[in-house]
N, C-alpha and C positions, 0 to 999 in steps of 0.2 A: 487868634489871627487879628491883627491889624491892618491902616491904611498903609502904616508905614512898611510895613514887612511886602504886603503886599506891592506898594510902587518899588521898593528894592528889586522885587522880584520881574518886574515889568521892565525896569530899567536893562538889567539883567540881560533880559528876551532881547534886545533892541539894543544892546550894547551903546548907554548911554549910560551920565551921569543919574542921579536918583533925583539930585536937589531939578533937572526940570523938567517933574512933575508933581513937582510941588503944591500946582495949583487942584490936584487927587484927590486932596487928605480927607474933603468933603464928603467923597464917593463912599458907599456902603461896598466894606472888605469884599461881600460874597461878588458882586458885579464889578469891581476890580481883576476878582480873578478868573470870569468869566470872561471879561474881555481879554485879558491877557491868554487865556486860552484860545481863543477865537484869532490873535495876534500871532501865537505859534502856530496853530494848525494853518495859516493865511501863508505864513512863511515855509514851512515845508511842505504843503501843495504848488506852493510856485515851481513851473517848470517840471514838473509831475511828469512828463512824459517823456524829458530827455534823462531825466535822474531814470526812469524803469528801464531806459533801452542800456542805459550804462549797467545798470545793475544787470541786466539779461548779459552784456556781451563780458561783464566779468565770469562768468562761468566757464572763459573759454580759456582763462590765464589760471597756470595756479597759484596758489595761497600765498606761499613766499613772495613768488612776482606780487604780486597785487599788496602786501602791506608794503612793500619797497615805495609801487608807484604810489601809494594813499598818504605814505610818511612826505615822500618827494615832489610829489606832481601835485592830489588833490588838496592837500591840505586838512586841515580839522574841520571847517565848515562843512567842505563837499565832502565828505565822510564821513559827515553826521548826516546830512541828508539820507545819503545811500544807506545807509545802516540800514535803516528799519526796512528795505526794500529787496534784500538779500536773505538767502536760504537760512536759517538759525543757527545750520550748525558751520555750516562755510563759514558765517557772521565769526562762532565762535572762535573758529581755525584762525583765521584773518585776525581779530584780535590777539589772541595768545603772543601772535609775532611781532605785535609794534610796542614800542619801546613805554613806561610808563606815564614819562614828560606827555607823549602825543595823546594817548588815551586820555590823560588828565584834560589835554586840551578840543577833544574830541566830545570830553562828556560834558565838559562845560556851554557846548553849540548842540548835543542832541536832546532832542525829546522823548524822556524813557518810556514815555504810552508807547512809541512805536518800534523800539530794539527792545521791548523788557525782556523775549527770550533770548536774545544773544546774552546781553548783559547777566541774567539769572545763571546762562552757561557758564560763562568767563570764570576760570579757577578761581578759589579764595585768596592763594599768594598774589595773583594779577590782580586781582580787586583791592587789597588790602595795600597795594603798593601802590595806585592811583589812587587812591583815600589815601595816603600819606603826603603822596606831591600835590592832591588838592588842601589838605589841612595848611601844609609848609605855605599853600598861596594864601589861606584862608578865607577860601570860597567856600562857607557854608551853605550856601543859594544850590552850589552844585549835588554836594552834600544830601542836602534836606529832598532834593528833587529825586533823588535815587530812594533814600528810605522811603520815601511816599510810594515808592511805585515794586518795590523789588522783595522776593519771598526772604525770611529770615533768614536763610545762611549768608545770603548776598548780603545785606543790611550788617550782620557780625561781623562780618569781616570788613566793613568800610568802618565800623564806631569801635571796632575793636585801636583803630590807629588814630581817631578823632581823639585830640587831647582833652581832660576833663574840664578846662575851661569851656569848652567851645561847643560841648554837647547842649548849654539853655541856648545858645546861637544857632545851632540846626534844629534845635524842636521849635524854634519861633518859625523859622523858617516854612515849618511842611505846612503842607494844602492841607492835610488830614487831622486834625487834634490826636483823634484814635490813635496815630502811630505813634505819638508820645506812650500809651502805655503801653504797645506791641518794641518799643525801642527800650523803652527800661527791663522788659524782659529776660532781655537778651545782655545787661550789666550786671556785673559781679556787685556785691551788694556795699562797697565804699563807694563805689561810683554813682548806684541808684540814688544815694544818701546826696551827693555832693549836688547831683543833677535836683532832687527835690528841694533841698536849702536853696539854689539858684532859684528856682523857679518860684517858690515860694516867696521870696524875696523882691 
Protein backbone atom coordinates (compact mmCIF):
# COMPACT_ATOMS: atom_id res chain seq x y z
CA UNK A 1 0.00 0.00 0.00
CA UNK A 2 1.02 3.34 -0.87
CA UNK A 3 0.41 7.32 -0.49
CA UNK A 4 -0.31 7.25 -3.93
CA UNK A 5 -2.74 4.31 -4.40
CA UNK A 6 -4.21 5.48 -1.45
CA UNK A 7 -4.97 9.46 -2.62
CA UNK A 8 -6.30 7.71 -5.88
CA UNK A 9 -8.55 6.02 -3.92
CA UNK A 10 -9.66 9.12 -1.88
CA UNK A 11 -10.03 11.04 -4.91
CA UNK A 12 -12.07 8.30 -5.99
CA UNK A 13 -14.60 8.56 -2.79
CA UNK A 14 -15.04 12.49 -3.55
CA UNK A 15 -15.12 12.33 -7.25
CA UNK A 16 -12.11 14.47 -7.78
CA UNK A 17 -9.08 14.65 -9.72
CA UNK A 18 -5.96 12.73 -7.71
CA UNK A 19 -3.32 15.41 -8.67
CA UNK A 20 -5.37 17.84 -5.72
CA UNK A 21 -4.07 16.04 -3.05
CA UNK A 22 -1.15 16.12 -3.90
CA UNK A 23 -0.10 17.83 -0.86
CA UNK A 24 -1.04 13.64 1.09
CA UNK A 25 1.93 12.08 -0.11
CA UNK A 26 3.47 13.08 3.30
CA UNK A 27 0.64 11.31 5.28
CA UNK A 28 1.35 7.66 6.71
CA UNK A 29 -0.77 5.03 3.92
CA UNK A 30 -2.60 3.35 7.21
CA UNK A 31 -4.28 7.07 8.22
CA UNK A 32 -4.91 8.06 4.78
CA UNK A 33 -7.20 5.15 4.66
CA UNK A 34 -8.64 5.70 7.70
CA UNK A 35 -9.75 8.93 6.97
CA UNK A 36 -10.94 8.08 3.66
CA UNK A 37 -13.14 5.59 5.49
CA UNK A 38 -14.34 7.88 7.95
CA UNK A 39 -15.03 10.32 4.52
CA UNK A 40 -17.29 7.25 3.15
CA UNK A 41 -19.10 6.38 6.07
CA UNK A 42 -19.58 10.50 6.63
CA UNK A 43 -21.24 10.30 3.08
CA UNK A 44 -23.66 7.50 3.39
CA UNK A 45 -24.80 8.48 6.88
CA UNK A 46 -25.88 11.74 5.26
CA UNK A 47 -29.54 11.92 5.20
CA UNK A 48 -29.79 8.38 6.94
CA UNK A 49 -33.18 8.76 7.65
CA UNK A 50 -34.96 9.82 4.33
CA UNK A 51 -32.72 7.04 2.48
CA UNK A 52 -34.59 4.19 5.42
CA UNK A 53 -37.98 5.65 4.76
CA UNK A 54 -37.29 5.07 1.00
CA UNK A 55 -35.93 2.03 1.38
CA UNK A 56 -39.04 0.99 3.92
CA UNK A 57 -41.68 2.39 1.17
CA UNK A 58 -39.94 0.32 -1.69
CA UNK A 59 -41.31 -2.69 -0.24
CA UNK A 60 -44.60 -1.69 -1.41
CA UNK A 61 -43.43 -1.66 -5.41
CA UNK A 62 -42.24 -4.65 -6.97
CA UNK A 63 -38.88 -5.56 -8.21
CA UNK A 64 -39.36 -4.79 -12.04
CA UNK A 65 -41.13 -1.36 -11.10
CA UNK A 66 -38.37 -0.43 -8.91
CA UNK A 67 -35.17 -1.33 -11.08
CA UNK A 68 -37.18 0.72 -13.96
CA UNK A 69 -37.53 3.65 -11.37
CA UNK A 70 -33.57 3.09 -9.89
CA UNK A 71 -32.36 3.01 -13.78
CA UNK A 72 -34.70 6.29 -14.49
CA UNK A 73 -35.55 8.34 -11.54
CA UNK A 74 -32.70 7.45 -8.85
CA UNK A 75 -29.87 7.25 -10.64
CA UNK A 76 -26.48 5.32 -9.51
CA UNK A 77 -25.67 7.59 -6.50
CA UNK A 78 -29.07 7.30 -4.90
CA UNK A 79 -29.01 3.54 -5.50
CA UNK A 80 -25.90 3.04 -3.94
CA UNK A 81 -27.10 4.69 -1.04
CA UNK A 82 -30.18 2.66 -0.69
CA UNK A 83 -28.36 -0.59 -1.47
CA UNK A 84 -27.03 -1.43 1.75
CA UNK A 85 -30.54 -0.44 3.44
CA UNK A 86 -32.77 -2.96 1.69
CA UNK A 87 -33.71 -6.78 2.42
CA UNK A 88 -30.67 -8.94 0.73
CA UNK A 89 -32.51 -10.91 -1.30
CA UNK A 90 -35.03 -8.00 -2.74
CA UNK A 91 -31.40 -6.14 -3.10
CA UNK A 92 -30.54 -9.32 -5.14
CA UNK A 93 -33.95 -9.56 -7.16
CA UNK A 94 -33.67 -5.67 -7.94
CA UNK A 95 -30.16 -6.22 -9.13
CA UNK A 96 -30.43 -9.15 -11.52
CA UNK A 97 -32.93 -6.62 -13.49
CA UNK A 98 -30.76 -3.66 -14.24
CA UNK A 99 -28.91 -3.37 -17.04
CA UNK A 100 -24.80 -4.11 -16.65
CA UNK A 101 -23.75 -0.25 -17.90
CA UNK A 102 -25.91 0.89 -14.55
CA UNK A 103 -24.60 -1.65 -12.17
CA UNK A 104 -21.08 -0.74 -13.29
CA UNK A 105 -22.15 2.67 -12.51
CA UNK A 106 -23.84 1.89 -9.28
CA UNK A 107 -20.73 -0.07 -7.99
CA UNK A 108 -18.40 2.43 -8.65
CA UNK A 109 -20.62 5.18 -5.86
CA UNK A 110 -21.33 2.10 -3.48
CA UNK A 111 -19.69 1.02 -0.43
CA UNK A 112 -19.24 -2.83 -0.34
CA UNK A 113 -18.98 -3.10 3.75
CA UNK A 114 -22.63 -2.09 3.47
CA UNK A 115 -24.31 -4.31 0.25
CA UNK A 116 -21.58 -7.16 0.59
CA UNK A 117 -24.70 -9.61 0.84
CA UNK A 118 -26.61 -8.37 -2.16
CA UNK A 119 -23.53 -8.27 -4.16
CA UNK A 120 -22.12 -12.01 -2.80
CA UNK A 121 -25.94 -12.84 -4.06
CA UNK A 122 -25.91 -11.25 -7.61
CA UNK A 123 -25.27 -14.40 -10.14
CA UNK A 124 -21.82 -14.99 -11.52
CA UNK A 125 -22.80 -14.03 -15.26
CA UNK A 126 -24.22 -10.61 -13.75
CA UNK A 127 -21.05 -10.13 -11.86
CA UNK A 128 -18.66 -11.14 -14.52
CA UNK A 129 -20.51 -8.84 -16.96
CA UNK A 130 -20.11 -5.51 -14.72
CA UNK A 131 -16.31 -6.51 -14.14
CA UNK A 132 -16.04 -6.43 -17.88
CA UNK A 133 -17.89 -2.93 -18.49
CA UNK A 134 -15.76 -1.78 -15.42
CA UNK A 135 -12.34 -3.40 -16.99
CA UNK A 136 -13.62 -1.71 -20.63
CA UNK A 137 -13.59 1.79 -18.16
CA UNK A 138 -10.73 0.74 -16.37
CA UNK A 139 -11.70 1.34 -13.05
CA UNK A 140 -9.46 -0.76 -11.03
CA UNK A 141 -10.24 1.40 -7.68
CA UNK A 142 -13.82 -0.20 -8.48
CA UNK A 143 -12.47 -3.48 -8.98
CA UNK A 144 -9.99 -3.79 -6.09
CA UNK A 145 -12.88 -2.35 -3.61
CA UNK A 146 -15.15 -5.55 -4.38
CA UNK A 147 -12.05 -8.20 -4.02
CA UNK A 148 -11.27 -6.61 -0.64
CA UNK A 149 -14.71 -7.12 0.59
CA UNK A 150 -16.45 -10.25 -1.33
CA UNK A 151 -16.38 -14.36 -0.75
CA UNK A 152 -14.43 -16.17 -3.48
CA UNK A 153 -16.92 -17.15 -6.19
CA UNK A 154 -18.02 -13.28 -6.33
CA UNK A 155 -14.10 -12.28 -6.60
CA UNK A 156 -13.75 -15.35 -9.69
CA UNK A 157 -15.92 -14.20 -11.54
CA UNK A 158 -15.08 -10.39 -11.52
CA UNK A 159 -10.85 -11.42 -12.20
CA UNK A 160 -12.03 -14.03 -14.22
CA UNK A 161 -12.92 -10.88 -16.98
CA UNK A 162 -10.08 -8.40 -15.59
CA UNK A 163 -7.45 -8.54 -18.39
CA UNK A 164 -3.92 -9.80 -17.46
CA UNK A 165 -2.50 -6.56 -17.61
CA UNK A 166 -4.57 -5.02 -15.14
CA UNK A 167 -4.65 -7.59 -12.39
CA UNK A 168 -0.77 -5.64 -10.65
CA UNK A 169 -3.39 -2.62 -11.02
CA UNK A 170 -6.13 -4.00 -8.83
CA UNK A 171 -3.83 -5.65 -6.20
CA UNK A 172 -2.12 -2.34 -5.76
CA UNK A 173 -5.33 -1.02 -5.36
CA UNK A 174 -6.92 -3.42 -2.22
CA UNK A 175 -7.06 -2.16 1.40
CA UNK A 176 -6.02 -5.75 2.31
CA UNK A 177 -2.29 -7.17 0.97
CA UNK A 178 -3.89 -10.67 2.26
CA UNK A 179 -6.26 -10.64 -0.68
CA UNK A 180 -3.38 -10.55 -3.13
CA UNK A 181 -2.68 -14.25 -2.08
CA UNK A 182 -6.65 -15.13 -1.61
CA UNK A 183 -6.83 -13.37 -5.56
CA UNK A 184 -4.03 -15.53 -7.01
CA UNK A 185 -5.81 -18.59 -5.81
CA UNK A 186 -8.49 -18.30 -7.63
CA UNK A 187 -5.95 -17.87 -11.28
CA UNK A 188 -5.15 -20.41 -13.49
CA UNK A 189 -1.44 -20.84 -13.13
CA UNK A 190 -0.13 -18.51 -16.65
CA UNK A 191 -1.85 -15.95 -15.10
CA UNK A 192 -0.50 -16.32 -11.35
CA UNK A 193 2.95 -16.39 -13.22
CA UNK A 194 2.16 -13.13 -15.32
CA UNK A 195 0.69 -11.40 -12.02
CA UNK A 196 3.97 -12.42 -9.96
CA UNK A 197 6.64 -11.07 -12.75
CA UNK A 198 4.48 -7.87 -12.52
CA UNK A 199 4.62 -7.43 -9.25
CA UNK A 200 7.92 -8.52 -8.87
CA UNK A 201 9.02 -6.12 -11.12
Amino acid sequence: MTQDAEIRKLAKVLGVQPERFGYLRDVPPDDLRRFREQVTSALFDAHLGVLERMAGASKLLPSPLLAKIAERVFGPLLSARIAGLVDVSRGVDIAKRLSPAFLADVAAELDPRRASGIIAGIPGPVVAAVARELSRREDWITIARFVDHLPARTIKASIDVVPDHALPQVAAMLDDPARIDEMAKLLPPHRLTALRDDLAG
